[in-house]
N, C-alpha and C positions, 0 to 999 in steps of 0.2 A: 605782216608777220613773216612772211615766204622772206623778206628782203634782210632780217634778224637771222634767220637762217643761213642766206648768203653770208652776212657778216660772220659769223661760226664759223663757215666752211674757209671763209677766205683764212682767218686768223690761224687756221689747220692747214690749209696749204701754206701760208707763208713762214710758218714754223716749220714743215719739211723742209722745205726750200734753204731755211737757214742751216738748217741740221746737214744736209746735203754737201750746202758749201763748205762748212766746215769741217766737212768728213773727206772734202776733195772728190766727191761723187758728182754725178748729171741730176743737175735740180729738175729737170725738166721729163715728159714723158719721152720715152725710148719711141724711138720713130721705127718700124720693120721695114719699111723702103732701103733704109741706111743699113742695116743687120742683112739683108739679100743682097745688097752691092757687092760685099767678100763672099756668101755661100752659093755652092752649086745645087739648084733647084730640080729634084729628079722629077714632079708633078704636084698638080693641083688637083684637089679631090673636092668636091660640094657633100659638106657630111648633112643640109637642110638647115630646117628651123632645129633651135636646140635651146637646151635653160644650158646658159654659162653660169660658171662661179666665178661669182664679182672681185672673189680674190684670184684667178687666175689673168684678169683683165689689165696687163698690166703699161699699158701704150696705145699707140696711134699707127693707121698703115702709114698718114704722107704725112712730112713736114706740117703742113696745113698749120695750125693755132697751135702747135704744143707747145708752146711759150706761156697758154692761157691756165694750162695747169702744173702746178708740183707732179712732181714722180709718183703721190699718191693717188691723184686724180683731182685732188682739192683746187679751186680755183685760183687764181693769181690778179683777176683784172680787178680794177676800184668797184665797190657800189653803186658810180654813180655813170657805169658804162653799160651799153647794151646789151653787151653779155651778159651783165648782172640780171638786168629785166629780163632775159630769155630763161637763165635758171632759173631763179624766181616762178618765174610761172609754170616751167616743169613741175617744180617742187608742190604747188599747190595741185597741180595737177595728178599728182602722183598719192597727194593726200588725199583727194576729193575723191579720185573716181580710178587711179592704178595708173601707170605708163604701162599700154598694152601694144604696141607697136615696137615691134624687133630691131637692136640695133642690125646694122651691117659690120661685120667682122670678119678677119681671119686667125687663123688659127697658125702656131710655127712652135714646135718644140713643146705642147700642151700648155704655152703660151695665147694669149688673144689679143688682138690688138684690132684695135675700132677704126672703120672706114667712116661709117656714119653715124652720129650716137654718143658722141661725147657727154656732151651736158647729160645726158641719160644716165649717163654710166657714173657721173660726179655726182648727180643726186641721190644715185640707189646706192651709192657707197657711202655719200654721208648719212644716209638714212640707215646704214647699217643691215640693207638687203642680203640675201645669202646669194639670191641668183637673177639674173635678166635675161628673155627669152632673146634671141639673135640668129640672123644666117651667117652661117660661118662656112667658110673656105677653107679647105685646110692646104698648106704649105708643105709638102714632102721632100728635106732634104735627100740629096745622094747617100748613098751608107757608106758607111765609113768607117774606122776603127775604134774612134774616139769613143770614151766611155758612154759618155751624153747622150751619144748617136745611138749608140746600142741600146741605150735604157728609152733611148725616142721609140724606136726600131719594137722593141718589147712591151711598150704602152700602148701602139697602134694596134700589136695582138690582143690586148687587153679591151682595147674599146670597139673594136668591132663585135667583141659578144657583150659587153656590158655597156655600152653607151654612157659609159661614167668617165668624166674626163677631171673628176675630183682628184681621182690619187694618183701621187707622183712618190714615183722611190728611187734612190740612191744606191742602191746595191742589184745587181743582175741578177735573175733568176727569184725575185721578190714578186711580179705578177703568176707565175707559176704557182710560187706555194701557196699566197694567195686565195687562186681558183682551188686548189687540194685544201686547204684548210677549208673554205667551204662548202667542199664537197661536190665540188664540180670538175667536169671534163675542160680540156683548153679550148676547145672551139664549139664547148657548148653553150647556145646563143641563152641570152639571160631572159625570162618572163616577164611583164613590165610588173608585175608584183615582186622581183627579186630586185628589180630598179628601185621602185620605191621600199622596199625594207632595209638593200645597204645604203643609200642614202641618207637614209634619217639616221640608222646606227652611225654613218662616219660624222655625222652631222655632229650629233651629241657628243662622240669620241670628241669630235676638234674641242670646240666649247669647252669640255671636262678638261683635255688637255693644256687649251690656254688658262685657265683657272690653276692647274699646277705649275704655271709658268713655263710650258715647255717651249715658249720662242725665243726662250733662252740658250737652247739647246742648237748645235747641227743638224740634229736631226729631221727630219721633214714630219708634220703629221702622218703621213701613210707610212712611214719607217716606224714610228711608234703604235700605230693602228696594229698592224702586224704584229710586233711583239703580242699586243695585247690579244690578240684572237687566238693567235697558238697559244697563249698561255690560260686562257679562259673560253676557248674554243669560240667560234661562230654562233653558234645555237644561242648559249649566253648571252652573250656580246649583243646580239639583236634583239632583244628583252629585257633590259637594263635602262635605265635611268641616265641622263645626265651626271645629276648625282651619286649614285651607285659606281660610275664610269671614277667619278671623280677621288671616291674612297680608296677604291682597287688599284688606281693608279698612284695612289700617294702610298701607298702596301707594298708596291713593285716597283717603288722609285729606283733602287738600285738596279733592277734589272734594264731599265730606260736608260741611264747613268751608264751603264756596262757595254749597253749597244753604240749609245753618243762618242764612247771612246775608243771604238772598234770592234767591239765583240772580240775580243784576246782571250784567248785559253793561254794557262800556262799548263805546261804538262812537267809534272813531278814522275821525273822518270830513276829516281830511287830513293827509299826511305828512306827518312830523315834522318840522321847520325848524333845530330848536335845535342847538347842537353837543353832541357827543357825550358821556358820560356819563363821571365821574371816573374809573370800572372799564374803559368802554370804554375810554380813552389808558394805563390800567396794562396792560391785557390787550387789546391791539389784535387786531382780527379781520380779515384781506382775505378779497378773493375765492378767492386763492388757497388758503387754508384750508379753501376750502368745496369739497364736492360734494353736489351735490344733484338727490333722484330723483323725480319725477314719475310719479305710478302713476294709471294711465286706467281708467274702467268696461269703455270699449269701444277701438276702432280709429282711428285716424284718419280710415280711410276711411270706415267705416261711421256716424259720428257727430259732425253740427257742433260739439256743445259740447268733443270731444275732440279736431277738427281746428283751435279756436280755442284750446285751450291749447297742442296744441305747435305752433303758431306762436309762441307765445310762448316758449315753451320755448328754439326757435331761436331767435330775435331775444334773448335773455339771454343765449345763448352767444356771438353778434355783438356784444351792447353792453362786454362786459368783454375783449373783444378775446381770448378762449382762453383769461384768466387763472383763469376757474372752470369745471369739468366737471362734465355735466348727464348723465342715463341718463332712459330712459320704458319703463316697465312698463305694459303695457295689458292687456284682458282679464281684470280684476279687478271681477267684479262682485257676489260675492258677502263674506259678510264671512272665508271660511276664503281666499278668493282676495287678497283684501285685507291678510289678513296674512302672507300666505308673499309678497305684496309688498314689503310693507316689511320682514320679513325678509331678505329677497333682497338690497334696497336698504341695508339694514344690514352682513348680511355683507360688500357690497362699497367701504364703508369709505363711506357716505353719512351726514352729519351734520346733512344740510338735508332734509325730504320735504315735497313736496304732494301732496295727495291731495286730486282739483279735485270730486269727487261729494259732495250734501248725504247720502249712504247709507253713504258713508265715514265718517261720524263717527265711530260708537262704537268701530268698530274703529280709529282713530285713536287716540282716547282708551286704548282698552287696550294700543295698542301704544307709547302715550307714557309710559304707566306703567308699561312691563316695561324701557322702554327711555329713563329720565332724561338722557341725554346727545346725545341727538340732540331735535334740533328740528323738531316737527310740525305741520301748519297744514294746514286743509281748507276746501273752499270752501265755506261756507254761509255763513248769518247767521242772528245772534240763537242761538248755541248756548250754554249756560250751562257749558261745561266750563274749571277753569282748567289743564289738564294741557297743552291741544294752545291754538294759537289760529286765531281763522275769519277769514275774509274773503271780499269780496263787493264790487261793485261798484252804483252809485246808477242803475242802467240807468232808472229811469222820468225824470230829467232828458233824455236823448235820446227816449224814448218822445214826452213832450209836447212838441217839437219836432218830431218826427212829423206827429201829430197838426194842426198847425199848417200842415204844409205839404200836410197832405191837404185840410184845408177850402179852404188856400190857392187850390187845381189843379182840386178837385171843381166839376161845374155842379151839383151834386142836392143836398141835404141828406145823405144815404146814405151813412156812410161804414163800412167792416168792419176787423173786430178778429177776427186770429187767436190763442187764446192756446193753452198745452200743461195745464200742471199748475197747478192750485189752493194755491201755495206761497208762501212768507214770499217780498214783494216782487212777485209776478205782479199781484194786485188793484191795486197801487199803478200797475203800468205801462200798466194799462188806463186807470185812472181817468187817471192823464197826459196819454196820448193824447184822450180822451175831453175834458178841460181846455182841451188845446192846440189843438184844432178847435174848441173852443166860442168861445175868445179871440177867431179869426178868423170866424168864423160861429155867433151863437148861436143857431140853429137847427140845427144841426149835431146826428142821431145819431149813434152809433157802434153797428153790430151788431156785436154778439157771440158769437164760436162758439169750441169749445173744440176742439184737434186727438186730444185724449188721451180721446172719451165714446167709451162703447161703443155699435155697431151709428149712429153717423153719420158724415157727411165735412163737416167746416166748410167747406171753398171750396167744394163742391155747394152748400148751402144758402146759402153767401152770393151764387152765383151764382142761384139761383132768384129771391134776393129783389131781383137787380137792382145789386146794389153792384156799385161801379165801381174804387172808390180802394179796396184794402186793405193792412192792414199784416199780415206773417207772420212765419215763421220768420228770427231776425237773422241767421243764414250759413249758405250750403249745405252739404251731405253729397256729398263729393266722388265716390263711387262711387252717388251717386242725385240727379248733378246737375239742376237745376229755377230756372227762374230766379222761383220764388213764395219769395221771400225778401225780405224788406227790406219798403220801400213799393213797391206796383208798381199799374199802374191795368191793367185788364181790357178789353182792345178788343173792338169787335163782333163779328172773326174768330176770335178765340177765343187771339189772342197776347197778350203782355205788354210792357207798358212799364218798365221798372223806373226808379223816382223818385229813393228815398234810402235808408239803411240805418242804421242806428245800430251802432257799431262798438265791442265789448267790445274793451280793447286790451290784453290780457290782456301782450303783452309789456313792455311801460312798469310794468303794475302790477309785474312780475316784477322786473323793476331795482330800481323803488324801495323792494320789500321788502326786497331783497338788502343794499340801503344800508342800508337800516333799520336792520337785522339786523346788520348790518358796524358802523355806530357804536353798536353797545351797547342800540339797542330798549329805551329807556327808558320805552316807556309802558309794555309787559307788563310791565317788572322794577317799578316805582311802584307796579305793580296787581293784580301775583301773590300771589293766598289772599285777594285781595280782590274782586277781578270777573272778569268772564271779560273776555277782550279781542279784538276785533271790530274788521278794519280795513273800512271800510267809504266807499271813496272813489266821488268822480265826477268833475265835469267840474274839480273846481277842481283835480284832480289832472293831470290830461290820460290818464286812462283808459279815459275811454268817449268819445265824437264822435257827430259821424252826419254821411256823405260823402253829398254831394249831388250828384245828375247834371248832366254840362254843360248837356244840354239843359232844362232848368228855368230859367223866366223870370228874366232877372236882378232884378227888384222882388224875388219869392220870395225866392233866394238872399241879398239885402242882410239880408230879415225876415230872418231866418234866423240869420244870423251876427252878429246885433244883438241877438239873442234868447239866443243862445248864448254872448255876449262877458257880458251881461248874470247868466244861470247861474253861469258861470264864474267871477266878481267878488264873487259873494253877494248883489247887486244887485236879484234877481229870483229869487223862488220857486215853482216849479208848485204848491203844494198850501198857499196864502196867500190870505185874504180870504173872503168867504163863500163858505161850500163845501154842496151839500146831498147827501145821498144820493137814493135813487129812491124811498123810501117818504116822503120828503119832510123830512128831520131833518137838522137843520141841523148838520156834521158842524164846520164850524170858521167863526168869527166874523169881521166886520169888523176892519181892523187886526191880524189875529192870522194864525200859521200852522201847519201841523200838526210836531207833534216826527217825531224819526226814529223812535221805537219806535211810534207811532203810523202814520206809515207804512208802516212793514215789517211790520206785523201785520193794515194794513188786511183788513176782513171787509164792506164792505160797495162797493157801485157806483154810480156818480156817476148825477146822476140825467136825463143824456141817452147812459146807456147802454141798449139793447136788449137783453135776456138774463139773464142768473142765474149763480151761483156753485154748479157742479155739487156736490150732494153725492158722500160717498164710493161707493156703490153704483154711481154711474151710470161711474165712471171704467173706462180699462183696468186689467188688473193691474198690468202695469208703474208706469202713471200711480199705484196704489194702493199700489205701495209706498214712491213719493217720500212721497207727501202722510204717511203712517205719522211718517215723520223731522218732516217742518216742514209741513204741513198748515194750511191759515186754519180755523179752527175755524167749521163753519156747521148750523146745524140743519136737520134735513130737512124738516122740517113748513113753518118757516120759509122753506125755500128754493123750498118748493113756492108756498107763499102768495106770494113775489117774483115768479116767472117768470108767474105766471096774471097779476097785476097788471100786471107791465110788457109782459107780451103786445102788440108790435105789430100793430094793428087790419090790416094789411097784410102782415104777415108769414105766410108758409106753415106 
């Protein structure tokens, strides 16, 4: 019977073999002797005995017999050669009683390739085994630039605390999130029960996902594993079913589809003008057709950014004159709170949600895919999902207008920068401010302190250092009134002046999604399963502003609204013309100006800022779990070598 078997196997490699030739590919196993001939080998590591995945096995170290297999491992010699009678009897062997002796292997690139063990590795792969135990060597190229190299480089970190050598990704900075999605540290080493739980979860993920047909796709399994865990979190994920696995992924096929194609955001950087869509005049939508629910992290009283959405919230229900009803759900700050939210919002016949927190996403996202018929939108930017859509406002055009009016007001050089969180768009608004003082005084610094590090206070220390003019939180928290919001300057009795304020008008943005939405929102329908879609307005919208006090010199005020009329027009760019960072790199050229993805991802600080871009350690917890969602990606070592360098020779 074992010899029926060979015959199978043979008829399966001789069919790769053919497929190979035809495709102009090496019918043959990949030899690693021949692949180290061109690479420079930095060391060899003995990682022991270990279960390999028989789909990472994919060659021979020497020359030796690799003629005797296909590329897949399947055999090539006749039935009636010796080789045949040697498989053969593995094969029974394997059925009778296990092949328990370890092949000899090395390891190169999370690649394996067999010194000793062949026939082994061609039976447990036609037998459709998951793993074979083996000693394996591992092969450490030199480092290098090359993407590959860096994604080798970032796996080795990965497998030293999980001894998983299953998942391979495509995209840098994908083992990271990762370990954060499951709630672990980077070099915190795995328990062999956390080995055996993501294994059997990636197990059944693959399974589920070849049943969707995803080796259809670029994408690698552990590119798609990932989507699936942020989007259904870990906890889930590892208590699910094959099955289950395989429902869920046929629910988020777009989202898979969205990543296979790059993850593209397009960012709609102003409301739409055109009239409305062929579908929209068949199938008209009013306001009256809508209700729509508003679900908050926090209170209103207890949180500006939650007492500037429902003002807006209000002002929507004022602009359509009662024709559309609105509901707000607050105290949603977790993602189980989040969805008995918009459940809630569901059940009570809601077809419109915002959900304004960037922590809101996933669960967004999952609750757009349980729920196809209602329309969900969360405030962030730059999120790659196409199920929900995001939106955000261009706050660093009012930031550098700020800025501008604080060099304008200041007699010192000295001027202070409060920020919160290290997030997509925060860098940018600094660097604005930082811009817009310099326009007016190029002497002009801007200190920098952060309100979200652990064990400091930013206005202490920017009071010790003497700053006068600062910019802060944009609107206050109504049950912790303070008038350190906005621009305000710092008198010698210890009162405040307040200057100017830059003004999210979260209301206006809310009309004109509403219209959006009402004629047919043709950009998402043009661009659904193809990008994600990002409405991402500013001033040319009339979204954001910045209200300036009477008491501000009328000169200032003209700059100002000259500046602003200018914004507004397209006429003028804050982040155009030579630009440098603070390590001295010239971040954008003469004649030239920075794109929007380029800004919203800014990582670095202009280079008459004072301060640093805290890494994640130094943050609070709370500040630690925004930055998890949309974080600016910054290295610690790095970050340390920034702040020693820009160190103010005068600064405490």
């Amino acid at each position: 019977m074992a010899l029926n078997d060979y015959s199978a196997a043979l008829k399966q490699g001789r069919r790769r073999y053919q497929s190979a030739v035809a495709k102009g590919e090496y019918p043959y196993l990949p030899v690693l002797d021949h692949i180290l001939s061109y690479t420079e080998v930095a060391a060899n590591v003995s990682l022991g005995t270990m279960d390999i995945p028989l789909s990472k096995i994919v060659g021979t170290k020497t020359e030796g017999r690799t003629d005797a297999f296909a590329n897949n491992f399947m055999p090539l010699l006749s039935e009636k050669s010796e080789f045949a009678q040697k498989w053969a009897l593995l094969y029974d062997h394997q059925v009778d009683e296990g092949i328990r002796d370890p092949i000899a292997a090395y390891e190169f690139m999370n690649r394996f390739y067999v010194q000793e063990g062949n026939k082994r590795v061609s039976v447990m792969k036609y037998l459709g085994a998951y793993s074979i135990r083996g000693t394996v060597t591992r092969i450490v190229p030199k480092r290098t630039e090359e993407k590959e190299n860096r994604l080798y480089y970032e796996f080795m970190d990965f497998f030293e605390v999980s001894q998983n050598c299953d998942i391979w990704f495509t995209k840098e900075g994908s083992y990271k999130k990762l370990l954060k999605l499951m709630g672990k540290q980077e070099k915190e080493v795995w328990e062999d029960e956390d080995r055996v739980i993501f294994r059997s979860a990636y197990g059944r993920f693959s399974e589920a996902f070849k049943l969707a047909h995803g080796e259809k796709l670029d994408l690698t399994v552990s590119d798609a594993f990932l989507i699936y865990v942020e989007i259904y979190g870990y906890a889930q994920t590892g208590k699910e079913t094959e099955s289950e696995m395989h429902q869920n992924l046929q629910k988020m096929w777009k989202e898979i589809r969205l990543a296979d194609q790059g993850s593209q955001v397009a960012l709609v950087e102003k409301p739409e003008e055109k009239k409305s869509s062929l579908l929209g005049r068949l199938l008209p939508l009013t306001p009256e057709m809508l209700k729509i629910a508003f679900v908050y992290p926090k209170t209103k009283d207890t949180s500006s950014w939650t007492y500037a959405h429902e003002l807006g919230r209000l002002y929507l229900e004022q602009a359509f004159g009662g024709k559309l009803k609105t509901m707000a759900i607050d105290r949603a700050d977790t993602d189980a709170e989040v969805e008995n939210a918009i459940e809630l919002a569901v059940a009570s016949g809601c077809n419109l949600i915002f959900t304004i927190a960037i922590q809101m996403a996933n669960q967004s996202v999952r609750s757009a895919i349980r729920h196809p018929e209602v329309k969900i939108y969360n405030c962030s930017v730059r999120m790659p999902y196409s199920s929900i859509c995001t939106y955000y406002a261009r706050m660093y055009e009012s930031k550098f207008l700020i800025g501008a009016i604080a060099a304008a007001l200041s007699r010192t050089e000295r001027l202070g920068y409060v920020a919160d969180y290290p997030i997509y768009g925060a860098i940018a608004n600094v660097n604005a401010f930082a811009l817009g003082a310099r326009m007016i005084n190029p002497y002009a610094k801007v200190y920098l302190e952060w309100s979200r590090v652990k064990g400091q206070d930013a206005r202490t220390r920017l009071g010790r250092e003497g700053v006068v003019f600062i910019s802060d939180d944009d609107m206050i928290t109504p049950l912790q009134a303070s008038r350190e919001y906005g621009l305000y300057a710092k008198q010698g009795d210890g009162s405040l002046v307040n200057l100017a304020t830059p003004i999210w008008d979260w209301g206006k943005f809310y009309e004109r999604m509403v219209k959006n939405i009402c004629k047919g929102n043709t950009e998402a329908s043009a661009l659904k399963g193809k990008k994600a879609v990002n409405y991402w307005w500013g001033m040319s919208a009339d979204v954001i502003d910045v209200i300036c006090s009477k008491n501000m010199p009328y000169e200032t005020r003209r700059l100002i609204a000259f500046l602003k009329d200018a914004i507004r027009q397209g006429s003028f760019q804050p982040f155009e013309g030579i630009l440098h960072s603070q390590d001295g790199t010239v971040r954008c050229q003469e004649g030239q100006s920075l794109g929007a993805d380029e800004i919203i991802t800014m990582d670095w600080l202009a280079e008459n800022v004072v301060g640093h871009i805290p890494v994640f350690g130094e943050l609070t917890e709370e500040a630690q779990a925004l930055v998890q969602f949309q974080g600016i990606k910054i290295d610690e070592e790095s970050a340390k070598t920034q702040q020693f360098k820009h160190h103010d020779p005068d600064r405490p």
